[in-house]
C-alpha positions as CSV (number, residue, x, y, z in Angstrom):
1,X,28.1,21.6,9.5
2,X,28.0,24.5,11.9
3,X,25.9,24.2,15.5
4,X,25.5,25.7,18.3
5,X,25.8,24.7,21.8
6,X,22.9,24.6,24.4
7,X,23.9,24.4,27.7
8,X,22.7,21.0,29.9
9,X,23.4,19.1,33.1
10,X,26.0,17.1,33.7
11,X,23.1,14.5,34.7
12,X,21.3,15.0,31.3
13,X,24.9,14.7,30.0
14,X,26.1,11.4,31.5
15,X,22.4,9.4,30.6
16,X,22.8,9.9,27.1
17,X,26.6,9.0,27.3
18,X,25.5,5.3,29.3
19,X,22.7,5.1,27.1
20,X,24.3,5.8,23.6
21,X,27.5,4.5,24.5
22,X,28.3,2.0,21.5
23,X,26.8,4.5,19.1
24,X,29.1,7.3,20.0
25,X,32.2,8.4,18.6
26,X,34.8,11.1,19.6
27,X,34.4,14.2,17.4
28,X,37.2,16.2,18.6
29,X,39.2,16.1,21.9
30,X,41.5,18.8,23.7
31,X,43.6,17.2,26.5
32,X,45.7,19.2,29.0
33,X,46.2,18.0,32.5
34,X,49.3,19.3,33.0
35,X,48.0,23.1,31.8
36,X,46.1,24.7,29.8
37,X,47.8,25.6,26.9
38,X,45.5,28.4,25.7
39,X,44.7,29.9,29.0
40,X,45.8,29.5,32.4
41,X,48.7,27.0,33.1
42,X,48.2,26.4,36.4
43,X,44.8,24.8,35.3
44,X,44.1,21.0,33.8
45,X,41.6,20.9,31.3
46,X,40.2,18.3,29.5
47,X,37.4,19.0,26.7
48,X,35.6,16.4,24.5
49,X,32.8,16.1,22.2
50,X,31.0,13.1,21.0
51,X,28.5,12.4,18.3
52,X,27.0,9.2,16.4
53,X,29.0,8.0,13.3
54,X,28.8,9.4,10.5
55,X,26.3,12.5,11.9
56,X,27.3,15.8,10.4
57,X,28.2,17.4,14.0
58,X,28.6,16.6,17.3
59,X,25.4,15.1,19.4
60,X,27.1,16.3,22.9
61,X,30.3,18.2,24.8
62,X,31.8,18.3,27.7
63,X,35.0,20.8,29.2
64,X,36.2,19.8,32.6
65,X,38.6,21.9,34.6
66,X,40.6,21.9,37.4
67,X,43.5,23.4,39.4
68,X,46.9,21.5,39.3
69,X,48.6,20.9,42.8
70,X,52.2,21.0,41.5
71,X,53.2,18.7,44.4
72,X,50.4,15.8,43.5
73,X,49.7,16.6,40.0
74,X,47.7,13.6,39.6
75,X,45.0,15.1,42.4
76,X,42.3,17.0,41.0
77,X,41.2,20.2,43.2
78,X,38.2,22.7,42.8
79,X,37.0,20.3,39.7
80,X,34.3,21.3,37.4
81,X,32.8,20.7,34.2
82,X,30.4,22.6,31.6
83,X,28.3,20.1,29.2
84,X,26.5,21.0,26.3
85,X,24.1,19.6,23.7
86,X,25.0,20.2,20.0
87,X,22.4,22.1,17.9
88,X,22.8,21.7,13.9
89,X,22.0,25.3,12.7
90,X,20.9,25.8,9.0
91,X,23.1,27.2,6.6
92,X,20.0,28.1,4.3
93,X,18.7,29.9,6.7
């Protein structure tokens, strides 16, 4: 099922996470701390998105980024994050 995403705040975002965490499953997951593939190497990323079992589509997303200190690569500078809430949209309509 497609959806859209509606943008939220990462406070919005983490009370439904703690609330709703035994219901929730991963939906899809892109994982790249050591560079983004698909866009700039020099920057981790780390994008998930969770819904409840069995739900057609996600409930819920989140893309954090950050630039990589090649000397520390475990230290996370300038982090930030977009979250989203996941919006069925019709395909009858």
């Amino acid at each position: 099922m497609d959806y859209k995403k509606i943008p939220t705040t990462p406070e919005v975002w983490a009370v439904i996470k703690a609330r709703h965490h035994n219901d929730l499953m991963v939906f899809s997951s892109y994982s790249a701390p050591d560079g983004d593939q698909f866009g700039n190497h020099d920057e981790g990323r780390m994008m998930t998105e969770y819904g409840f079992v069995n739900a057609d589509c996600p409930l819920m997303g989140a893309d954090t980024r950050w630039d990589i200190d090649r000397e520390k690569p475990n230290k996370r500078l300038n982090e930030r994050g977009e979250y989203w809430l996941c919006v069925p949209i019709d395909s009858d309509s």
